[in-house]
Structure formats: structure tokens, C-alpha cells
N, C-alpha and C positions, 0 to 999 in steps of 0.2 A: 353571383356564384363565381368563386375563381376554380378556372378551369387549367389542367395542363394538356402536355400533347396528347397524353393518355386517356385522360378522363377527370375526375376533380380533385383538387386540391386534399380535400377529406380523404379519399381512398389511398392516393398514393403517399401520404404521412401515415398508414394506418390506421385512418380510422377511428372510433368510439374511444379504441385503448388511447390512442395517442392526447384524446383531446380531453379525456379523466385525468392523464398524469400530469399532462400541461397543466389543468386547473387546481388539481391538488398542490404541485409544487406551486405555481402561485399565488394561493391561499396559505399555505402554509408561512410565504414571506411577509404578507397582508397580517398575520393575527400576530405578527410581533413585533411590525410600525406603528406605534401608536399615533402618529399624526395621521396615518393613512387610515388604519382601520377606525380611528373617530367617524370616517364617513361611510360605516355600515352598521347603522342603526339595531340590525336584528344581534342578539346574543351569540348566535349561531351561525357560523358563516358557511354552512352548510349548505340553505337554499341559494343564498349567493350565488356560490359556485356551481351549483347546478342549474343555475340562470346563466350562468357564463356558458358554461360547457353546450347547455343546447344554439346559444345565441353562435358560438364559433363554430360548432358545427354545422349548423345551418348556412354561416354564412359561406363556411368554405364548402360547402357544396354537399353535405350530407342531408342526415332528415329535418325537417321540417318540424317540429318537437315545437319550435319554442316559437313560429308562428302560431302553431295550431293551439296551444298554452295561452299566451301572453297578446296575440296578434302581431299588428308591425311593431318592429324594434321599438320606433322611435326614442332614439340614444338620448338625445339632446333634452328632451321632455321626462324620460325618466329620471334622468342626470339633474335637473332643474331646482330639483330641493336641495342640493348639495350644493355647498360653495368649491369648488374645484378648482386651485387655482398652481399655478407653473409648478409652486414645487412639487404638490401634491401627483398632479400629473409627472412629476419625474418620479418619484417614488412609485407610484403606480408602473410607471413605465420599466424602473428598474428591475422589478421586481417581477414583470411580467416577460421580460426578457432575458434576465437571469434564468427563469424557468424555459424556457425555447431553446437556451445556448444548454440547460441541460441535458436535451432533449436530442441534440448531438445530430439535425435533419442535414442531409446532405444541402449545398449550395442552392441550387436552382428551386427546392422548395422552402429551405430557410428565407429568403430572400423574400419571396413576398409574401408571407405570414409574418414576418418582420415590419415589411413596408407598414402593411396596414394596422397593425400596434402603434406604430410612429402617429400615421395621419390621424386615427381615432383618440388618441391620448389628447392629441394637438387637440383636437374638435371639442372633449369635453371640457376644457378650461372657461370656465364662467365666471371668474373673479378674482380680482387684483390679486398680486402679491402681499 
């Protein structure tokens, strides 16, 4: 869970609202890359996003939704049928920070909601260029 002085990450970006409009805006840039979105098999990218939205919520310190759903994340193993490879993870990445810089969060909690886009992007990369 990332924590600030305050309390957690999740409350002091706002919350529920914060982490629907981050996911919408970055689905919204997902359903019109077509390299990227080749690696979301369902029609609807709907559930998707609603797998996103509980998983960052959770992890920046809110509810627990998508343990209690899905169980542990485990990224890597979900990730695992998907070839993911650098560029895809920058388009992912782009797109998923496009949506953040929308979002307009002050410094000190842009900054590592950032970070960890960065290292998690990196992590899913499974396969050459």
C-alpha cells in the first residue's frame, strides 16, 4: 500500500472518482491503438477497466475489491498469455500517462503513481521486439 504523511495514496488523489477517470481516460487511448489493444482479447473493454480500476485502487491503498474478486494480483501470470514486448509496453505506458498528466495531481503524489506505471510497464515485458 502506498502511504503519504496523511494517510494513503487512494484518499489524498480522491479516491473512487480519481481512479474511474484515470481508467476511462486510459481506455479510451487503448481502444484506438490497435497494436496495443490486439492484446485485449475481450470485445469490450469494459471488464478490463474495471479490473484495472479495482487493482490500482487496491494497490494505492484503497478497497480491497479486487483481492476479494480475483485474489492475489499475480501481474506476471495474468500477463503470461500475452506477448508484451518494449514497444507495446511504451504504448501502454504512453497512454497510461497521458491519462495521469491529465489528471493534472499535484507533484508529490503525481510522482509515485508515476514511478510505479514506470517499474510495472517494465515488469510486464515478456517478449522480444
Amino acid at each position: 500500500m502506498t502511504q503519504t504523511p496523511s494517510g494513503t495514496l487512494y484518499d489524498a488523489v480522491g479516491g473512487h472518482g480519481f481512479f474511474v477517470t484515470l481508467v476511462d481516460r486510459f481506455y479510451a487511448g487503448v481502444a484506438t491503438d490497435a497494436p496495443l489493444r490486439a492484446l485485449y482479447p475481450e470485445a469490450d473493454l469494459d471488464p478490463a477497466a474495471a479490473r484495472l480500476r479495482m487493482f490500482l485502487e487496491q494497490y494505492f491503498g484503497g478497497p480491497r475489491d479486487y483481492q476479494e474478486q480475483r485474489g492475489h494480483p499475480r501481474l506476471r501470470m495474468r500477463h503470461a498469455p500475452f506477448a508484451v514486448n518494449p514497444q507495446q509496453r511504451d504504448r501502454w505506458l504512453a497512454h497510461m500517462l497521458g491519462a495521469l498528466d491529465s489528471m493534472a495531481l499535484p507533484p508529490h503524489l503525481d510522482q509515485p503513481v508515476r514511478e510505479y506505471f514506470r517499474s510495472a510497464a517494465e515488469f510486464m515485458v515478456n517478449a522480444p521486439s
